[in-house]
C-alpha positions in Angstrom: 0.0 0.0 0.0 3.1 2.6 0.9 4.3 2.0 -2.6 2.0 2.5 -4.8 0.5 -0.7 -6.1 -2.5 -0.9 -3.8 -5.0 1.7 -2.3 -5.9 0.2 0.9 -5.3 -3.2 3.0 -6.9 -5.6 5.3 -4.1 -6.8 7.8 -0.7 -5.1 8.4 2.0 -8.0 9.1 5.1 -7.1 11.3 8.1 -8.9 12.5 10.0 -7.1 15.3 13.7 -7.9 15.3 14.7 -8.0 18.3 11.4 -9.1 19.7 10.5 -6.7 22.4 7.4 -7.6 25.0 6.5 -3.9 25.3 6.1 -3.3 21.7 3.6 -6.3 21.7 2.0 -5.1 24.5 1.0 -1.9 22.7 -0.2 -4.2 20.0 -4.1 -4.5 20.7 -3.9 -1.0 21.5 -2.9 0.1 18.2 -5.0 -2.3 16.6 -8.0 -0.7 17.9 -6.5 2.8 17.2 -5.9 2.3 13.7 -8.5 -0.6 13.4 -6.6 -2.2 11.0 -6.2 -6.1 11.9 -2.1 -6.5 13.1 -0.6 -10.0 12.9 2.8 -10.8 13.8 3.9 -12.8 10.0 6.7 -12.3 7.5 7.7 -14.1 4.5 10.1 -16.3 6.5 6.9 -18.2 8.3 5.7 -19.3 4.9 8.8 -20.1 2.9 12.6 -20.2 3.6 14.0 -17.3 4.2 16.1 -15.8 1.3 19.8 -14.8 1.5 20.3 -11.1 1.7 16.9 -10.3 2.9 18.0 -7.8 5.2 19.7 -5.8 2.7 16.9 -5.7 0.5 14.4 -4.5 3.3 13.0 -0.8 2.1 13.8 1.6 4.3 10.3 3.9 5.7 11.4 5.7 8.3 12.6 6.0 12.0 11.0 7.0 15.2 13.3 7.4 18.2 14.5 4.2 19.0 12.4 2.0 16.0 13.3 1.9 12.5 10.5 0.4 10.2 11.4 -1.2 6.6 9.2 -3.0 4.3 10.3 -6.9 4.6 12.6 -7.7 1.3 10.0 -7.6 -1.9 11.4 -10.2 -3.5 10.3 -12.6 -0.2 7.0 -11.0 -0.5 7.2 -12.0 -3.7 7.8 -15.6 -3.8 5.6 -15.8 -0.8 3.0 -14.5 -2.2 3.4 -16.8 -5.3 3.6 -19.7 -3.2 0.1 -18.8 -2.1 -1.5 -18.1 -5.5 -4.1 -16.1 -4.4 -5.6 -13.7 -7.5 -4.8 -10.4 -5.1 -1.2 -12.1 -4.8 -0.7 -12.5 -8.2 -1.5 -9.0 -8.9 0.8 -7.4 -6.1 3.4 -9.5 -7.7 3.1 -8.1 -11.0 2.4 -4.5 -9.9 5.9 -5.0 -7.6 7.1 -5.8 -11.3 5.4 -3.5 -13.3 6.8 -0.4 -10.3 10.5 -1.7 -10.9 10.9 -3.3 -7.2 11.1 -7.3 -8.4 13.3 -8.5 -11.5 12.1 -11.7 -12.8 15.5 -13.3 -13.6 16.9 -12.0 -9.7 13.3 -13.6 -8.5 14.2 -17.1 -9.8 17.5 -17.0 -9.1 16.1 -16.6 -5.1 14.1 -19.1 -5.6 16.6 -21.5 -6.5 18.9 -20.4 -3.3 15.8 -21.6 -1.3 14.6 -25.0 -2.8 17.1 -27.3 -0.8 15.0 -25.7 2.5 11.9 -26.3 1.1 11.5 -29.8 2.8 11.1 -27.8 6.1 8.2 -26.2 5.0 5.3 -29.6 4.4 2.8 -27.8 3.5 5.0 -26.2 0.6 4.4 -28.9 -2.8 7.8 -27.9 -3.9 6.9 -29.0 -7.7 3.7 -26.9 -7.9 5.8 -23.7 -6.2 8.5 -24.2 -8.9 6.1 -24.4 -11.3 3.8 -21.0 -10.1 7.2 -19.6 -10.3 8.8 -20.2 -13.4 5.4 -19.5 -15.1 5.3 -15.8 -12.7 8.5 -15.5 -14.4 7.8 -16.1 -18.3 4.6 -13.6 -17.7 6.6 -10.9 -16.3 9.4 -11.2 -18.8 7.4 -10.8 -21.7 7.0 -7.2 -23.2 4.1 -5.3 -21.3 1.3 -4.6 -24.1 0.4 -0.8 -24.2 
């Protein structure tokens, strides 16, 4: 929604790093304040996590002693493809489309996290690699105008 490729959302998913009990304290509280629905998810709970991540994080902003970044796009990305969802696909492309995901860098993360992908069971590794590869042959083909 911050960038640009949606208007509004449902849910906001955080991950604190470091985890810190006062900032989940404050959680139902700013959930009511805001009422927006808050749930404690990233990327790395659904797929492996990808090398470099935290480099790739978007920077926001700061407050005083909190820094907030958008989780690496490329692990929203393949996380979101690993759903399938319509709304998933579409973020995906729009992430494309806005210049944040290259399809050749997304399958080359891909492949960096298929020999972890027998810790996730519910993942069907074949069907993920093929929602992937076929992500990738729609995004790399010209954009019609």
């Amino acid at each position: 929604m911050l960038l640009g490729w949606r208007a509004s959302t449902i849910d906001v998913d955080i991950l604190l790093v470091p985890d810190d009990d006062r900032l989940l304290q404050a959680l139902p509280d700013l959930k009511e304040n805001l009422e927006i629905n808050v749930e404690l998810a990233c990327p790395a709970h659904f797929i492996p996590e990808l090398p470099g991540w935290e480099e790739r994080s978007l920077f926001i902003t700061h407050g005083r002693r909190l820094s907030f970044f958008h989780y690496d796009l490329y692990a929203q990305a393949l996380a979101k493809i690993e759903r399938g969802h319509s709304l998933d696909v579409s973020d995906v492309q729009e992430m494309f489309r806005l210049g944040f995901v290259e399809p050749a860098r997304l399958l080359q993360l891909f492949e960096a996290i298929v020999p972890q992908l027998y810790r996730y069971p519910a993942i069907d590794a074949r069907a993920f690699r093929q929602a992937v590869e076929k992500m990738v042959k729609t995004l790399e083909r010209p954009q019609r105008k």
